[in-house]
GUMIFI-299843 format. One line per field, with one value per residue (C-alpha): x negated, y, z negated. Coordinates in nm, 2 decimals. Each point is the difference from the previous one (the first is absolute). Example, Ala and Ser with C-alpha at 12.3 -4.5 7.8 and 13.67 -1.06 7.14 Angstrom:
<atoms>
X: (-1.23,-0.14)
Y: (-0.45,0.34)
Z: (-0.78,0.07)
</atoms>
This chain:
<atoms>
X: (-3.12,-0.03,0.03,0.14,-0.08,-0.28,0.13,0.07,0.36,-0.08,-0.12,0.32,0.26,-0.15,-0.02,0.35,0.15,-0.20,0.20,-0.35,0.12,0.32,0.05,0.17,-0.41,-0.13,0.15,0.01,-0.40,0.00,0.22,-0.18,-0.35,0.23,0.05,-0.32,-0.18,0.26,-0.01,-0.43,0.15,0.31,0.11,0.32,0.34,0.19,-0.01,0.25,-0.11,0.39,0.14,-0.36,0.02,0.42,-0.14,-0.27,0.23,0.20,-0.25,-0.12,0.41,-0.03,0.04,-0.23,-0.28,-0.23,0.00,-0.07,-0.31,0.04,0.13,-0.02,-0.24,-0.01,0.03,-0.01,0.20,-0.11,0.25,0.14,0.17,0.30,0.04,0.35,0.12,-0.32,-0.02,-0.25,-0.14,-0.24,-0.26,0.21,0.26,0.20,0.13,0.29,-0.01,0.28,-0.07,-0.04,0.31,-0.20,-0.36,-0.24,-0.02,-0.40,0.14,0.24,-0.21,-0.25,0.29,0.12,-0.35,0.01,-0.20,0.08,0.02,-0.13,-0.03,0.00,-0.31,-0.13,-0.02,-0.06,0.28,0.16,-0.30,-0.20,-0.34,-0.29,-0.03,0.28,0.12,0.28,0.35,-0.02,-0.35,-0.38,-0.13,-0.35,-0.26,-0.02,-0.39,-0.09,0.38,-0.18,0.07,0.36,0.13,0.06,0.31,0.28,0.03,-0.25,0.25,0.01,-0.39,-0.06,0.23,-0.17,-0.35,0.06,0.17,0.32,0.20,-0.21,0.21,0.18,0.17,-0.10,0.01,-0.23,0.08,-0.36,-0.13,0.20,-0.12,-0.34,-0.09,0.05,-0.08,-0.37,-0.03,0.12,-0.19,0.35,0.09,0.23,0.21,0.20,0.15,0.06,0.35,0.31,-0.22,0.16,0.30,0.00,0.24,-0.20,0.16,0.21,-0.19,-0.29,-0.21,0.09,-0.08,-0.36,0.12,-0.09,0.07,-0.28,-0.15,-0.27,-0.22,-0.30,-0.07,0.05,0.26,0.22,-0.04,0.10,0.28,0.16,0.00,0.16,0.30,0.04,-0.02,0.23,-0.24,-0.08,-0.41,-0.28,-0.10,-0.30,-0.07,-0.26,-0.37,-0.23,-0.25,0.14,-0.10,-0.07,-0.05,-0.16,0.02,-0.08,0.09,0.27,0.33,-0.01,-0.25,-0.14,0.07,-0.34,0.04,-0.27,-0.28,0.09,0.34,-0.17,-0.26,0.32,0.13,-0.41,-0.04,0.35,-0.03,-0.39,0.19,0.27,-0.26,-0.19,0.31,0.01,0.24,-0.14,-0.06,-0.10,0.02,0.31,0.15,0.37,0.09,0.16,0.14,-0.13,0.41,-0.02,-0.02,0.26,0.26,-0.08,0.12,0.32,0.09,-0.05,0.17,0.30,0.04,0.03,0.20,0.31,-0.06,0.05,0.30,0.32,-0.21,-0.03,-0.30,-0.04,-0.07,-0.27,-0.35,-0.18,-0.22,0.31,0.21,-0.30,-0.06,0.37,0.02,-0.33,0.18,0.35,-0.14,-0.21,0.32,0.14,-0.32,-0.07,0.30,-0.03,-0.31,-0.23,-0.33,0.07,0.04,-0.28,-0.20,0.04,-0.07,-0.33,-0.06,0.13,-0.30,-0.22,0.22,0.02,-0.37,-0.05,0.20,-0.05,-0.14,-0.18,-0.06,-0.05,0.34,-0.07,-0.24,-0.10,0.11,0.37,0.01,0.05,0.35,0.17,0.27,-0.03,0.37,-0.07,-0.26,0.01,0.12,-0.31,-0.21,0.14,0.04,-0.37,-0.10,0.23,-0.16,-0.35,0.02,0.28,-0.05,-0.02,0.35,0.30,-0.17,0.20,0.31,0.03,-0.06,0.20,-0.24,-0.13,-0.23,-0.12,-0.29,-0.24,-0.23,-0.32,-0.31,-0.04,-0.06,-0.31,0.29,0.08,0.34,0.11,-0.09,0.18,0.06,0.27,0.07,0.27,0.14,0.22,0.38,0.08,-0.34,0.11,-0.13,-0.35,-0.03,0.06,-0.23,-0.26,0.04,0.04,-0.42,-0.09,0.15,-0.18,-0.34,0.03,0.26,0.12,0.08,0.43,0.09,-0.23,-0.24,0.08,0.36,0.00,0.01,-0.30,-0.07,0.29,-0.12,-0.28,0.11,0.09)
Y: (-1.30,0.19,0.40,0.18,0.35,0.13,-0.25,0.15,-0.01,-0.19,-0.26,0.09,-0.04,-0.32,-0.15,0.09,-0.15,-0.36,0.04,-0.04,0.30,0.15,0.38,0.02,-0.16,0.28,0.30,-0.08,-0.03,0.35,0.15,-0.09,0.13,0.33,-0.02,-0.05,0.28,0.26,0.21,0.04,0.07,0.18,-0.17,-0.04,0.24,-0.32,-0.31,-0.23,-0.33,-0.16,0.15,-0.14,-0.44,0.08,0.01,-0.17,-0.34,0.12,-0.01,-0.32,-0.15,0.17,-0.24,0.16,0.00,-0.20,0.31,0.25,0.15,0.24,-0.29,0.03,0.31,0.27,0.37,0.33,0.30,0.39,0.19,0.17,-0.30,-0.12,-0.33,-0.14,0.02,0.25,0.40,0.19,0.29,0.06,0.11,0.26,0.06,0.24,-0.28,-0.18,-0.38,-0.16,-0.32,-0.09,-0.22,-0.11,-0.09,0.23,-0.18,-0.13,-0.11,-0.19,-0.15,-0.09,-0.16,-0.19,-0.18,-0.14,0.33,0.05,0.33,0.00,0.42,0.36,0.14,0.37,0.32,0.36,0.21,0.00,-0.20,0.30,-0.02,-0.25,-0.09,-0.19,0.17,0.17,-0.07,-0.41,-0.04,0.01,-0.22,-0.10,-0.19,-0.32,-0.04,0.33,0.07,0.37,0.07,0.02,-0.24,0.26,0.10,0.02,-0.38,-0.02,-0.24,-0.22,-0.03,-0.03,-0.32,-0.18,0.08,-0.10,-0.31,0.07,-0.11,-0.07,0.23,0.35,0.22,0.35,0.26,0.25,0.38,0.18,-0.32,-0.06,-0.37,-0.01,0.19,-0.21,-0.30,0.14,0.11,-0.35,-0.25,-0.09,-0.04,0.27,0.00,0.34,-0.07,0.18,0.21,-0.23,-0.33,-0.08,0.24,0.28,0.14,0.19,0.33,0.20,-0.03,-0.22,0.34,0.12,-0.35,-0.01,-0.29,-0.33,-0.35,-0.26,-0.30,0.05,-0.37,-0.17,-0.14,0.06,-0.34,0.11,0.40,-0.15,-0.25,0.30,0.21,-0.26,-0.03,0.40,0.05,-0.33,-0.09,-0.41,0.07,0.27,0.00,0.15,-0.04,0.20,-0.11,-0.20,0.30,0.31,0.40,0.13,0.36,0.07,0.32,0.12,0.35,0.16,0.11,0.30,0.27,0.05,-0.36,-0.21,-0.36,-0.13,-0.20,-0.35,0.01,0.13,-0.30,-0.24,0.09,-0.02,-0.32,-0.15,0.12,-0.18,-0.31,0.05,0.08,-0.38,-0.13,0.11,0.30,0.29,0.29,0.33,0.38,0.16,0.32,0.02,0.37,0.07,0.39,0.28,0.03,-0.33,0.10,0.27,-0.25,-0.26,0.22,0.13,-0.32,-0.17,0.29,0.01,-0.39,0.06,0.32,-0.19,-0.29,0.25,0.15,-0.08,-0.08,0.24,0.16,0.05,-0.35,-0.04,0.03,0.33,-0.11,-0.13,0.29,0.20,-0.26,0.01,0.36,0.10,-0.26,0.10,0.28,-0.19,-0.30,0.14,0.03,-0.33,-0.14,0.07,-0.23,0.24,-0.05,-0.34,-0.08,0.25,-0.21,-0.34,0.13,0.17,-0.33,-0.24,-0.01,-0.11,-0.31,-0.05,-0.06,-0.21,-0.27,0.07,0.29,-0.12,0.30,0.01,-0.06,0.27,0.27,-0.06,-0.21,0.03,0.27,-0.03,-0.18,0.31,0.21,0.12,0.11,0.23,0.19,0.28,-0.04,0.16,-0.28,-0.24,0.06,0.09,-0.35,-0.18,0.16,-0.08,-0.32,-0.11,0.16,-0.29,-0.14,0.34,0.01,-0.34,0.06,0.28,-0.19,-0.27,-0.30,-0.23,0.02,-0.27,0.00,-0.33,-0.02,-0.02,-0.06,0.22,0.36,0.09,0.02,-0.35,0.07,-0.14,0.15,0.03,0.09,0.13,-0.17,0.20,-0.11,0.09,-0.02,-0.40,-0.15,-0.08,-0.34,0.12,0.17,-0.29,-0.14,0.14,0.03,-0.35,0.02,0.22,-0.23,-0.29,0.17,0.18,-0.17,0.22,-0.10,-0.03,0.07,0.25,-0.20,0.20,-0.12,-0.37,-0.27,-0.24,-0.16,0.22,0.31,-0.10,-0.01,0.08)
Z: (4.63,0.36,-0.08,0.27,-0.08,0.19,0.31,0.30,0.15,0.28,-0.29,-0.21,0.28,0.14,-0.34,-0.05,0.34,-0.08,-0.36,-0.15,-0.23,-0.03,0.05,-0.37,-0.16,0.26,-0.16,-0.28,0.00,0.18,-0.25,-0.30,0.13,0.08,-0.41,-0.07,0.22,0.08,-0.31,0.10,0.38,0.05,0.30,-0.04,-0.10,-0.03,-0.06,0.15,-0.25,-0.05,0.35,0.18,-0.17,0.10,0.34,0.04,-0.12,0.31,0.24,-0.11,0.08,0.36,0.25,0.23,-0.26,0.27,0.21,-0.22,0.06,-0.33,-0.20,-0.38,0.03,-0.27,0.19,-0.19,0.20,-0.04,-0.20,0.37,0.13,-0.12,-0.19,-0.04,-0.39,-0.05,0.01,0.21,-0.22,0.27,-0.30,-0.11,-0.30,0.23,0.19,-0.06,-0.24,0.24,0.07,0.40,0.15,0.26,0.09,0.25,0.29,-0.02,-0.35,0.11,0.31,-0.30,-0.17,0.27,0.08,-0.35,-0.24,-0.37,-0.05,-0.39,-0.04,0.18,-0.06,-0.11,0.24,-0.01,-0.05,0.36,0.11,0.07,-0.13,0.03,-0.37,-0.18,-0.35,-0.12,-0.27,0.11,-0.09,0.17,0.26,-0.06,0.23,-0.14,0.08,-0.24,-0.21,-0.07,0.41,0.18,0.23,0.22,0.18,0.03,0.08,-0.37,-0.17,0.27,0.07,-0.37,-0.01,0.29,-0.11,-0.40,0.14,-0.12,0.33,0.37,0.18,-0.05,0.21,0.04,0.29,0.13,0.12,-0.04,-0.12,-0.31,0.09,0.13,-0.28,-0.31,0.22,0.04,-0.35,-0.14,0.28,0.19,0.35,0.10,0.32,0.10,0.35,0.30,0.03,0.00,-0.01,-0.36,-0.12,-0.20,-0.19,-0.25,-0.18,0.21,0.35,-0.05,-0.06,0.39,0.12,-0.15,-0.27,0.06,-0.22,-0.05,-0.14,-0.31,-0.03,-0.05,0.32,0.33,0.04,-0.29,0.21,0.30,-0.13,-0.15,0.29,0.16,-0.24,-0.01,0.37,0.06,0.22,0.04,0.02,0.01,0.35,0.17,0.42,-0.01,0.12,-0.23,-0.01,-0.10,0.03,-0.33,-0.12,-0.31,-0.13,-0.35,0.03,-0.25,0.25,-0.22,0.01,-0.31,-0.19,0.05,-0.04,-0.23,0.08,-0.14,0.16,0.34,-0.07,-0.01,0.34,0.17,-0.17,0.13,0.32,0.01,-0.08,0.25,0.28,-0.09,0.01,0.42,-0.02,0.18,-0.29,0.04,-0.21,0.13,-0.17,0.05,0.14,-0.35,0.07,-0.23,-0.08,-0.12,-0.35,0.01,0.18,-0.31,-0.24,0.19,0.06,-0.39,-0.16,0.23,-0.06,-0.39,0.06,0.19,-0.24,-0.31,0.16,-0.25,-0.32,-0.29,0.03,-0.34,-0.04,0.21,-0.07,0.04,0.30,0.18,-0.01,0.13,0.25,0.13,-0.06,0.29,0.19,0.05,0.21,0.27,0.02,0.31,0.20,-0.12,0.13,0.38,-0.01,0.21,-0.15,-0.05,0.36,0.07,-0.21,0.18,0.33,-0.14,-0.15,0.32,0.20,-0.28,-0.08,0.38,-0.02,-0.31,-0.13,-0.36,-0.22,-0.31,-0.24,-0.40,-0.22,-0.24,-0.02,-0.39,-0.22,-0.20,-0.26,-0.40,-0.09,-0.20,-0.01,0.35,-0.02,-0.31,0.23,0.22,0.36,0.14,-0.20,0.12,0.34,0.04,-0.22,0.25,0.31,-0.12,0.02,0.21,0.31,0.24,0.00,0.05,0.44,0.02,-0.14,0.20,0.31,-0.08,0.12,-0.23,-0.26,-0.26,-0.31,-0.03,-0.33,0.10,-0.19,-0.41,-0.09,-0.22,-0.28,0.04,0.13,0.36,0.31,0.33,0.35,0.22,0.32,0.26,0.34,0.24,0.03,-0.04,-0.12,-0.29,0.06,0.11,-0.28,-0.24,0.22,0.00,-0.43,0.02,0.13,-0.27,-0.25,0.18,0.04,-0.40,-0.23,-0.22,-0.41,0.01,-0.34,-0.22,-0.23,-0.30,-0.01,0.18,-0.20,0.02,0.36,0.14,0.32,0.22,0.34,0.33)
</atoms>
């Protein structure tokens, strides 16, 4: 019998609209390798197993099933979007158990191309830190379970990489997405502003809040784009050889990025230049107020996000975090250094294409009770080795992590590739190379089942 865990969507959805499986045999699959796996994990808060077969037996009596380019695929959704029938706790027990009456909007575009949602997935309380833990559980790298997932988009990443579904939804606002995606050896596509809505917290943290796609491959990345954006395809006019920048500089003074993740980004960029793109060393003018700006900017998100729920039923680090930002949200808000930032950073994108830099600096710390330590901790553990991503929220152009070659720890490696406003497309381009030029393993060897994960 054909096993379609460990498929990719693409696979899935095709199989599904040639009725060579049915979408009810294709969660079901997904739902009981959830079972099996999820306790080890911690990917998921809930886990929608009688709500997920109710649906997926109405996607397969669609009419339109033949067009679906989702059809019959499992999805998991971070615990920040809504989900009809489902509460968002947003990681925290201050927030309220009501369940949603309607779907979030990239939800229900997901719904309407055919997905299964089978599950919304774990976060950090208010989705503020880049490791996964907290009253709903732990999200651990399914390549080594004794690392997080990352965060805050942790649950989701932890789902695709174990196999659990082929796609998740998460979102990105100081790279709550490219984060666990580099940790766990997963695409991961924030967009530029406005390309995909929003709709996270209570403003989108100033705008800086993105949704995206977490996958596998660079098809399933690019398919899901296209449903969330409502766009019919990823398209690129730009010219066959492109201008890239490599830089493996840390955007923050102080953070060094470490040499095998530095190594990742030479090596990639070696392999794009064979491939006939024009590659050279480029350091982005990153400000010495870059750092600063980060900061203002992440705790004033969580501080308007926090505003209404009982404080005493939030975490420790949270209530600190919201606490040092209440007092920078109205500077925030006019958007000054934001702006100032993408005209210091305009003429560098006017002159290359694409900027390829490491993903992470090091690699993910120890899955633990992050949320029982101090805020100082954790904000310094974050810093070190994150510090790539938070320049690209705060710009607002798009940003996306590719797994690229293995860490001396065995876990994945990656790289970051940015673009310019729109190039969306080259940018899955140009990951779409990588993957071509060093396929990547899809689904961590520790949990696939036999003959299951190699690919690109």
């Amino acid at each position: 019998m054909t096993s379609w865990v460990g498929r990719t969507a693409a696979e899935i959805a095709a199989a599904v609209r040639e009725k060579r499986v049915t979408p009810r045999e294709v969660v079901a699959e997904h739902l009981a390798r959830i079972e099996l796996l999820d306790a080890r994990v911690g990917a998921f808060r809930h886990v929608r197993a009688t709500a997920a077969l109710t649906e997926a037996d109405e996607v397969a009596s669609r009419t339109d099933l033949a067009d679906l380019p989702l059809a019959g695929v499992p999805v998991a959704v971070k615990d920040n979007l809504a989900v009809r029938g489902e509460s968002t706790r947003n990681g925290s027990a201050a927030s309220p158990d009501t369940p949603a009456t309607e779907d979030h909007v990239t939800v229900a575009r997901l719904r309407a191309a055919g997905a299964v949602v089978v599950g919304v997935t774990n976060v950090p309380e208010l989705c503020v830190f880049g490791t996964t833990e907290g009253v709903y559980g732990t999200a651990r790298n399914p390549w080594d379970t004794t690392r997080t997932a990352g965060g805050s988009s942790g649950g989701s990443a932890a789902a695709v990489a174990s196999g659990m579904v082929p796609l998740a939804l998460g979102n990105d606002g100081m790279g709550s997405l490219r984060i666990p995606a580099a940790n766990c050896g997963l695409i991961g596509l924030k967009p530029g502003h406005g390309t995909i809505p929003a709709g996270i917290g209570h403003g989108d943290w100033f705008g800086m809040s993105e949704n995206g796609p977490l996958a596998t491959t660079v098809e399933d990345a690019g398919l899901m784009f296209s449903v969330l954006a409502a766009a019919d395809a990823v398209r690129t006019e730009e010219p066959a050889a492109l201008s890239v920048a490599v830089s493996v500089r840390s955007p923050l003074a102080g953070v060094a990025v470490t040499r095998p993740y530095a190594a990742g980004a030479r090596e990639a960029a070696r392999l794009l230049a064979g491939a006939g793109h024009r590659v050279r060393r480029a350091d982005p003018p990153y400000p010495v107020w870059l750092g600063t700006t980060s900061l203002a900017h992440w705790t004033a998100g969580t501080a308007v996000d926090a505003e209404g729920l009982d404080p005493k039923r939030l975490a420790p680090r949270t209530r600190v975090h919201a606490g040092v930002g209440r007092r920078f949200v109205d500077s925030v808000r006019t958007g000054v250094r934001r702006q100032q930032l993408r005209e210091r950073l305009a003429p560098f994108f006017a002159e290359h294409d694409v900027l390829l830099t490491p993903a992470l600096a090091r690699r993910g710390p120890a899955a633990a009770e992050w949320h029982k330590r101090g805020w100082v901790r954790n904000v310094l553990v974050n810093t070190a080795y994150s510090p790539l991503t938070p320049p690209w929220n705060l710009t607002g152009w798009p940003a996306m992590v590719v797994p690229f070659g293995v860490l001396p720890s065995g876990l994945p490696g990656a790289v970051q590739l940015v673009g310019r406003v729109g190039s969306e497309g080259v940018l899955l381009r140009v990951a779409g190379e990588l993957e071509g030029l060093r396929p990547w393993t899809r689904v961590a060897p520790r949990v696939a089942p036999l003959g299951v994960g190699v690919g690109g």
